[in-house]
N, C-alpha and C positions, 0 to 999 in steps of 0.2 A: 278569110273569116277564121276567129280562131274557132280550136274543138272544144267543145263543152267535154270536160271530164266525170265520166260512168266508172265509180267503184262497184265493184261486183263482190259480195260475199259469199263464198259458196259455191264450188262445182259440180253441186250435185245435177238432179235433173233440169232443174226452172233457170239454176243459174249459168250452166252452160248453154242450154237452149239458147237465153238472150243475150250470151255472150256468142254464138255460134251466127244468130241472125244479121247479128251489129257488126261481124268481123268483117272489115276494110272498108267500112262507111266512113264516106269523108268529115264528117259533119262531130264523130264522138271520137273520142281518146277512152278505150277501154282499160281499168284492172282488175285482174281477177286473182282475188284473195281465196287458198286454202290454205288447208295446215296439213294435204297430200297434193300428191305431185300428180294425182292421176284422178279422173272419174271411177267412180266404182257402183256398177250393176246392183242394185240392194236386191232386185227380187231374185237371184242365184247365189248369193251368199248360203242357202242352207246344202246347195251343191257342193260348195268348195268346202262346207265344213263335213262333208259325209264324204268327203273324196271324189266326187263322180268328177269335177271339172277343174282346169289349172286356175291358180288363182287370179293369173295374166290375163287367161281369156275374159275376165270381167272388170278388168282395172285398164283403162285408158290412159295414158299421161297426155297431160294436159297440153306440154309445148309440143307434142307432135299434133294434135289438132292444131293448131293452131301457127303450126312451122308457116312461113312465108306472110304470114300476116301485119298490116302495114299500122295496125292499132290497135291490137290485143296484147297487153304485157302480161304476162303470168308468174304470182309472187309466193312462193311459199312462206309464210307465217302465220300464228295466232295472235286473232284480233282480240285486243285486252279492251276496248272501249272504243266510243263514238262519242266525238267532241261533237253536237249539234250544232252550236254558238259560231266554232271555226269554222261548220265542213270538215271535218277531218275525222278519219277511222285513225286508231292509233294499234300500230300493230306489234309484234316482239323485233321487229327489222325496223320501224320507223314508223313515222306521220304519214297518214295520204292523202293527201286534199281532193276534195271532190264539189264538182255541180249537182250532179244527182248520184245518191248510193241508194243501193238494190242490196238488201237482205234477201237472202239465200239459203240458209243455215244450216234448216234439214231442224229432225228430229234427234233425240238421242235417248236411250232406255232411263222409263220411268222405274225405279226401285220404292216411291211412293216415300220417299224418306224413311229406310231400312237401310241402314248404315251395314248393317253387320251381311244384309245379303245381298247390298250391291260388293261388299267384299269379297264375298264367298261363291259366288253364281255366275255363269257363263253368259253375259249377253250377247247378241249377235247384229249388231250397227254396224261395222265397218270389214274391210277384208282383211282386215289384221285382227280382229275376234273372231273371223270365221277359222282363221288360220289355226289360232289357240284353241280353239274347240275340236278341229280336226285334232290337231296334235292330241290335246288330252281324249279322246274319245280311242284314238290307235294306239296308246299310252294304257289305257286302261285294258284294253285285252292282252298286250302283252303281258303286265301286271299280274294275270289272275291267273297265268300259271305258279307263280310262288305267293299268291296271297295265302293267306289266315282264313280258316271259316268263317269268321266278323268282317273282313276287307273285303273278302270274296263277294259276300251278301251288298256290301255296299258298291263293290264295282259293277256290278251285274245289275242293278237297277238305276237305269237312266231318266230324269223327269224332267218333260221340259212344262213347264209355265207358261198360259197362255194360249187360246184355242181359236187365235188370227191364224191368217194365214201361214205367215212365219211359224209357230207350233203345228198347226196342222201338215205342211208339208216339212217340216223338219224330222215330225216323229212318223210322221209315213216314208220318207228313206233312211232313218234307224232301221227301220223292221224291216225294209228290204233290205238292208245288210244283214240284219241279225239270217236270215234264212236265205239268201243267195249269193252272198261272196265269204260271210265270217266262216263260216263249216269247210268252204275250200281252205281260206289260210291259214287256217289252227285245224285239222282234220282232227287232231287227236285232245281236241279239247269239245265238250258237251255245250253249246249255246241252247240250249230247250231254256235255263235257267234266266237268260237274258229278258228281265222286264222292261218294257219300257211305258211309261205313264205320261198322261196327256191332262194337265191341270187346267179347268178353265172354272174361273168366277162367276161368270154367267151361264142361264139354261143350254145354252147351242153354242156349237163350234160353228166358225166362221159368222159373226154375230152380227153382221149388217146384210148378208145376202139372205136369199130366199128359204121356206120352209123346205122344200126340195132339195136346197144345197146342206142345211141342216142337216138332213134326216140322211143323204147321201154321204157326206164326209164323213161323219159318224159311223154309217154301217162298213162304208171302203175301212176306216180305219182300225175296226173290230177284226175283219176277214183278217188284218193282215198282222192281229195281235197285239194293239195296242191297249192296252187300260185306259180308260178317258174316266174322266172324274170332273164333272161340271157341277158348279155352283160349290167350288171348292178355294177359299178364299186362303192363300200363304199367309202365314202370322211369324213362321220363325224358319232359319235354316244357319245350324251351329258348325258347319261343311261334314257331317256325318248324318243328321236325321235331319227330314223337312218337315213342318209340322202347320197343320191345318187349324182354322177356327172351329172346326167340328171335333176336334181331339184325333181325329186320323191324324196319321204319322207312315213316312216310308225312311229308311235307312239309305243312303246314298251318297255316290264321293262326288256324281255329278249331276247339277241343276242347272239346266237352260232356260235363262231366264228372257221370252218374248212376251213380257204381260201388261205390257203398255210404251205410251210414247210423251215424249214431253220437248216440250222447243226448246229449241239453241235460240236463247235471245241474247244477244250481246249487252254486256255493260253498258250503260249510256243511255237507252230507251227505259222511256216514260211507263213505270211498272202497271201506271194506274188504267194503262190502255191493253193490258196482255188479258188473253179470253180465257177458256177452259181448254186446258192442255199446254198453257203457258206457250199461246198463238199471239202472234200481235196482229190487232187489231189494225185493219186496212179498209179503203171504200171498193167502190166496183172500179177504181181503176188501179188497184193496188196498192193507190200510196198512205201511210202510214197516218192514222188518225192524229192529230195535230201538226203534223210537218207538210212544208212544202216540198220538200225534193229527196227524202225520202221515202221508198219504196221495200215493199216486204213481198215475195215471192213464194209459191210452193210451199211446204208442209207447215213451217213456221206463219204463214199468212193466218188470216181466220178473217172472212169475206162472207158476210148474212147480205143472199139475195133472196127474192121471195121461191124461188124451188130450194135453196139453202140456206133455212133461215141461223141455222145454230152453225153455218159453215162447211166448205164443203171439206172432202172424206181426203185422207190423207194418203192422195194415190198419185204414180208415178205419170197420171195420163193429164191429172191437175194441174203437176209442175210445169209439166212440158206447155202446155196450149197455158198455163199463168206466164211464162217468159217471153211465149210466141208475144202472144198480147201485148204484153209492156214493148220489148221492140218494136212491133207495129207500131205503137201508139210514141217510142222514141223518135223511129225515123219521120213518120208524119211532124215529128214537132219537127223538126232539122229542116223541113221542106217549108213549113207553114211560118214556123216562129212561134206559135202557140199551140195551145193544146184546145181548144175550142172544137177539133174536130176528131179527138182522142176516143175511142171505141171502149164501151164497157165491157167487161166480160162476163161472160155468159159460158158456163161449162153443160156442154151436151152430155151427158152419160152415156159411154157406149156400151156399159157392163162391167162384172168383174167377174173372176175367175180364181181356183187353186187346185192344186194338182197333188194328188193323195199318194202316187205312186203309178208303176206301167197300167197303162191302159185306164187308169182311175183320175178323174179330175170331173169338177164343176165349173159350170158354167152358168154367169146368170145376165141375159141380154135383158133389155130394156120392154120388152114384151111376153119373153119366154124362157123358160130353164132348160139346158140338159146338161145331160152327166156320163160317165162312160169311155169308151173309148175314141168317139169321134168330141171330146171334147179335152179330153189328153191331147190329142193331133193338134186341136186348136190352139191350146195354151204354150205346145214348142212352138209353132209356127209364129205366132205373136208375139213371143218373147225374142225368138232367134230375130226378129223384124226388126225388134227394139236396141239388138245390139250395135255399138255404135261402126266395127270397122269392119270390112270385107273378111281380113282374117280372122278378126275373133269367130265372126257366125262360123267362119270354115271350122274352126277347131273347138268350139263349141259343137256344131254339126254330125263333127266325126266323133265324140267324145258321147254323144248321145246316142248314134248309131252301133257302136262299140256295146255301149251298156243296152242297146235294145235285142242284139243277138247275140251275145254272149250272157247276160245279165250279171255284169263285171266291169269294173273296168282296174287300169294298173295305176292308181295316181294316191295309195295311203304309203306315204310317207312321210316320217315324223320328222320335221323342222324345228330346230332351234337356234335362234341367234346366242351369240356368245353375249358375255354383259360389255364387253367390249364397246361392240356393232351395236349394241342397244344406247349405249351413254352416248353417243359420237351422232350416231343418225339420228338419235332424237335431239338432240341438243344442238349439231352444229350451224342450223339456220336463224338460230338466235342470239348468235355469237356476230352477226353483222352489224356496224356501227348504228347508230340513230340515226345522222344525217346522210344515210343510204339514199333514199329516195330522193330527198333534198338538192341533192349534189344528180344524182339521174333526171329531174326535172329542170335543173340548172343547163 
């Protein structure tokens, strides 16, 4: 029998999941399209940009998951369109035919169309902005022994955008640096001066959990020196001052910008079916509103069931049980021949969670809140669960243990690629002919 061929876009969580369940099923020929060579952990991105953790331990590569696998190909390129008419993803390496394709995509920072401060602002999506955040952030304290009284003021006030969880534990390990590791590595420089501000548009930080996680992340984030400023909407930011619709204004050289999320939808799909958030529109069994044998997964999906009717919440626990699902409901076809006996889905809530700093985090289960220290415990334990390899948890592990008895760890150091290694590694996977695949099919 021949294999029905699975293009996969996306190795984030939903799309390795269902590439992970399918790998060496006799029945599919899998490909899995990124434009990184590795999985990457999004909810420890705000570690690797404050130092605490390497950026390996949260970056998976892909063909070592997938070494000895008898029908997982794994392709780096970016996908420029989706031929529907042919089946075909078209990518900067070549054509890829497909029986069924599974969108993947993920999200990637809304800047609301502000051209001038997606230029100027630090977002934090991938671990290569985490990287460039670290850098510029251990960049700026060196700096501000020889800045200017006007550079100084702007290096010394840090704001990040955005009162999700990404803002909120971003700017709660700023400020434990500001007061437990920066006074050790410049002793002879004064951090009292160090502001760091917490901009949120809406009344409440962390805006989908409970009034208890509200009122909790907010006071954790007060103790530890944080300015918050909700219901404070960015209108402008010229890389020197940010400037609010209320006429406040802060002076600053750096803005981290986590203040929304918007889909990665591919070239090719039917714009008239994407929802709010620039989601495409899927049914309960994932696949995409007008097509037959396309599929949309995970953050990019937008799936109204009656406990979700505007869509469910763009969490890493969605993606994973969105992927389980579709593979379930692939192999059952592979057995049956049809989908007559394909399983809808249905996401159970198990809660969410954000971590303010030691001993500080929220928790909101499905019947009850807490917060504290036995809810800190919870959110390493959970996380360290979610990572994908024995050794990462280990080094992860030990990286947290470090920072929980010493409240330090040894990992700021400033990376830069040469423009070399920048023109060559970003460019040289799209220097392979067109009829790449073509001739690999053949």
């Amino acid at each position: 029998m021949e294999k029905k061929k699975i293009v996969i876009i996306g190795a984030g969580f939903a799309g390795l999941r269902l590439a992970r369940k399918l790998n060496n099923n006799p029945n599919f020929s899998i490909t899995l399209i990124d434009r990184y060579n590795f999985h990457q952990f999004q909810p420890l991105f705000y570690q690797v940009a404050t130092a605490r953790i390497e950026p390996s331990n949260i970056s998976f590569p892909l063909r070592k998951v997938f070494q000895g696998s008898k029908n997982v190909q794994v392709r780096l390129a970016d996908v420029t369109g989706i031929n529907e008419a042919k089946n075909e993803v078209e990518t900067t390496i070549g054509d890829f035919s497909y029986d069924y394709l599974v969108i993947s995509t993920g999200c990637t920072t809304n800047f609301f169309g502000n051209k001038q401060i997606e230029e100027l602002v630090f977002p934090m999506k991938s671990t290569d902005e985490a990287i460039t955040l670290k850098n510029r952030l251990i960049t700026n304290f060196e700096s501000a022994y020889s800045a200017s009284p006007e550079e100084l003021e702007e290096i010394m006030n840090i704001v990040v955008v955005g009162g999700g969880p990404t803002g909120v534990e971003l700017s709660g390990s700023i400020a434990e640096m500001k007061t437990k590791i920066l006074p050790k590595d410049y002793p002879d420089f004064d951090f009292s001066g160090l502001n760091i501000y917490l901009i949120e548009g809406g009344p409440n930080l962390l805006g989908p959990m409970s009034d208890a996680s509200h009122k909790k992340s907010r006071e954790y984030l007060e103790e530890l020196g944080v300015n918050i400023w909700t219901e404070g909407r960015v209108t402008g930011y010229d890389g020197k001052v940010i400037s609010l619709a209320d006429g406040r204004q802060i002076k600053t050289k750096t803005v981290i910008w986590g203040a929304g999320v918007t889909g990665n939808v591919p070239e090719g799909i039917n714009r008239e079916i994407l929802q709010r958030g620039n989601r495409i529109k899927v049914d309960r069994y994932n696949k995409v509103e007008g097509s037959n044998n396309i599929y949309a997964i995970g953050d990019i999906s937008s799936m109204e069931t009656p406990k979700y009717p505007h869509g469910h919440p763009q969490l890493a626990n969605v993606a994973i049980n969105q992927g389980l699902n579709l593979a379930n409901n692939f192999i059952e076809l592979g057995k049956s021949k049809n989908q007559n006996n394909w399983t809808m889905f249905e996401y159970a809530d198990p809660g969410s969670m954000a971590t303010v700093g030691k001993y500080r985090a929220v928790v909101d289960l499905p019947k009850f809140s807490f917060q504290g220290r036995l809810a800190w415990f919870t959110w390493m334990f959970l996380h360290l669960m979610l990572i994908l390899s024995v050794r990462n948890k280990l080094f992860i592990f030990l990286n947290w243990a470090q920072s929980y008895f010493t409240n330090d760890t040894s990992l700021r150091i400033i990376t830069r690629p040469t423009k070399k290694d920048y023109k060559h590694n970003i460019k040289d996977y799209r220097r392979f002919p067109k009829n790449r695949n073509k001739k690999e099919e053949a």
